[in-house]
Every structure is written in structure tokens, then in C-alpha cells.
N, C-alpha and C positions, 0 to 999 in steps of 0.2 A: 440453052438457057434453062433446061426444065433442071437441068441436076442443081444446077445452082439454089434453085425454090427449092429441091427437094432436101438440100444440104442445111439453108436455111432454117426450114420446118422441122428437121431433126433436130438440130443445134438448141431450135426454143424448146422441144418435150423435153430434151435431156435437162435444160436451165430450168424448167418448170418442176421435174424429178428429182432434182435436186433440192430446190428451194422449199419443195415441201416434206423432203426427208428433213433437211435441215431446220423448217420448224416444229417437226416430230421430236427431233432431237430436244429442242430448246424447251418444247412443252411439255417432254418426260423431264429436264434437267433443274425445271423450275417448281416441279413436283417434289420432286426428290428434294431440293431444297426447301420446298415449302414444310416436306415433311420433316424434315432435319433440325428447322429452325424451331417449329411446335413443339417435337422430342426435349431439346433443347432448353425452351422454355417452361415447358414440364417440370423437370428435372431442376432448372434453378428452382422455379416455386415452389416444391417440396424443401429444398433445401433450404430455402429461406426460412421454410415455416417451422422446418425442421429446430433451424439455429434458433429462431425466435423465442421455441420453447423452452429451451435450453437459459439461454441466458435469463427470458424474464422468471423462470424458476429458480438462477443462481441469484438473482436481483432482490427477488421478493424476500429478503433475509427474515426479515417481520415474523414472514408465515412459520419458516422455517424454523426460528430462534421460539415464536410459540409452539409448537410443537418439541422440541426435544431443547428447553434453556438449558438444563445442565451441562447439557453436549457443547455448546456453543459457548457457555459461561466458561466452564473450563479451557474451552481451546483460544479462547480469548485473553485468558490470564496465561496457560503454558506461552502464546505469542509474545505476549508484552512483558514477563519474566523473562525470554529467550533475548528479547531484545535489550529490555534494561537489563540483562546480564552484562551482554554483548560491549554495550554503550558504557555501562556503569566501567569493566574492564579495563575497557580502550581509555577511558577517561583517567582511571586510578594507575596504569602505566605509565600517564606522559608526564609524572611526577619525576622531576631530574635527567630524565632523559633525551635525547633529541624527536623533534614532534613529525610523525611521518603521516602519509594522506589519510588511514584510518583513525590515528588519534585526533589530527587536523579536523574530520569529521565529527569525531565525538565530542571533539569540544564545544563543537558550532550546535550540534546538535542537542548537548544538555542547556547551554543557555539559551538555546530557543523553546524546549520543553518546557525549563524552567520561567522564561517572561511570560510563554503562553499560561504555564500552571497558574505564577501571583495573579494576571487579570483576569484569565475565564474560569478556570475551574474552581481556583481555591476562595472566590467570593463566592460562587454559586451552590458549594461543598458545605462554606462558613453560615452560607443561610439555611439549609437542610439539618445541617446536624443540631443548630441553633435553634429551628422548630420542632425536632425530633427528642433532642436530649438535652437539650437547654444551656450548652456552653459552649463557645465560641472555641472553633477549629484552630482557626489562626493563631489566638493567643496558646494554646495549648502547643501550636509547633514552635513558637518562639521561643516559648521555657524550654522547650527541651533542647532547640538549638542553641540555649544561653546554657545550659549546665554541661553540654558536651564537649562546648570550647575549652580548652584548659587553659588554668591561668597561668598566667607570666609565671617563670622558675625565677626562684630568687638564687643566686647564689652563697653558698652557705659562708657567713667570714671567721676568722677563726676570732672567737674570745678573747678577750686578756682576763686578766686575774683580778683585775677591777670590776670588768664586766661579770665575770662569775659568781662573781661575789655579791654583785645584787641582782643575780638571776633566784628569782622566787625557789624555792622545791615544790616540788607536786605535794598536792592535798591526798589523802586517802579520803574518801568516799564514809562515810557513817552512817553506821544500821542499825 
């Protein structure tokens, strides 16, 4: 009987030698991750902060546009020139032709520039230049969209010799 106890007794050191390698294991394993996951997060928080500055530096246009307007003024018109080129183009091509998805766009896109322009800009344009130089915007684009319409073509008919006949002659001018 004694080998049986002595088989026993081995069996528990060997399960004890084990049990505590294997919590050796587990408590270098959860080291290592502990350190891993610190690294980790390190590493994001720089990067956040990194991004942070980044963007609220592209954000703050304010600062930027004081600092260097002309830079900003000009690239602002080369955009909006680039675009109303673009737009103006696509719009003035879909004259007689079939309307395909870029011109389909520019058209939707001038009449929405255009209803935004009459309500928001062009009253608030009408009252600046109004207190600045004292005559209304609006009226002034009207004339000039009224003289650029051309008028109806009359077709010419030919004369008769009745009608020639009491068609006036030109005046010469006197000096």
C-alpha cells in the first residue's frame, strides 16, 4: 500500500508544478498584454491629437484668410471662375442638343444658384451697394437684362411703288 501513497503524493507535486508554472505563464501573458494594450493606447492619443491639430488648423479658415487674404481671395475666385466656367459650359451646350447627366446637372444647378442668388444674395448685395454708392443693384441688372434681349426681327416686305412713293427721303443734317 505504501507505493500507492507514494504514487499519490507524486501525482499532487507534479499538479501543484504545474498549476503554478501555469499561473507564471498567465501572469507574464497578462503583462505583456497589459503592456501592449498601454503601447496601444499611447499611440492612439498621439494620434488623435496629432489629427486634432491638423484639422482644427484647416477649420480655423478665419485665422488663416487673416493672415494671408489675398492668397485666399484669389483662390477663392480661380474656384468659383473654374466652376462657373464649367457649369456656365455645360449649360450653354445643351442648347439644341440632347441633355446628357452633366448637362442634366448644370441645369438643375444654375436654377438653383440662380433662386438662391434672387432671395439671399441679391437683396443683401441690393442693400450694401445701396448704402455704399447709393443706387440699387437690382434695378441696374434689369436694364441691362432688358437691352440685351433683342427684339423681335421684323421681316422686311418688299415695297410697291405706291408705298415708295410716300416713303419720306432722309434729311441731311445742317451746320
Amino acid at each position: 500500500m505504501a507505493t500507492k501513497k507514494q504514487t499519490v503524493e507524486v501525482d499532487t507535486t507534479n499538479i501543484e508544478q504545474s498549476k503554478r508554472q501555469l499561473e507564471r505563464r498567465m501572469a507574464r501573458t497578462r503583462e505583456s498584454l497589459a503592456e501592449t494594450v498601454s503601447e496601444i493606447k499611447e499611440t492612439v492619443e498621439q494620434e488623435v491629437s496629432s489629427v486634432k491639430k491638423t484639422v482644427s488648423g484647416v477649420l480655423d479658415f478665419r485665422e488663416e484668410f487673416q493672415k494671408e487674404p489675398l492668397v485666399w481671395s484669389l483662390g477663392a475666385l480661380s474656384a468659383g471662375f473654374a466652376l462657373g466656367y464649367t457649369v456656365g459650359y455645360a449649360h450653354k451646350n445643351t442648347k439644341g442638343g440632347k441633355q446628357t447627366a452633366v448637362t442634366a446637372f448644370a441645369n438643375s444647378m444654375v436654377d438653383e444658384i440662380s433662386t438662391m442668388g434672387q432671395g439671399l444674395v441679391i437683396p443683401a448685395l441690393d442693400a450694401k451697394i445701396k448704402e455704399l454708392f447709393g443706387f440699387e443693384f437690382s434695378e441696374m441688372l434689369a436694364q441691362i437684362q432688358d437691352t440685351k434681349k433683342p427684339a423681335a426681327r421684323k421681316t422686311p416686305r418688299k415695297l410697291t411703288a405706291k408705298a415708295k412713293a410716300k416713303k419720306p427721303t432722309p434729311r441731311k443734317p445742317s451746320r
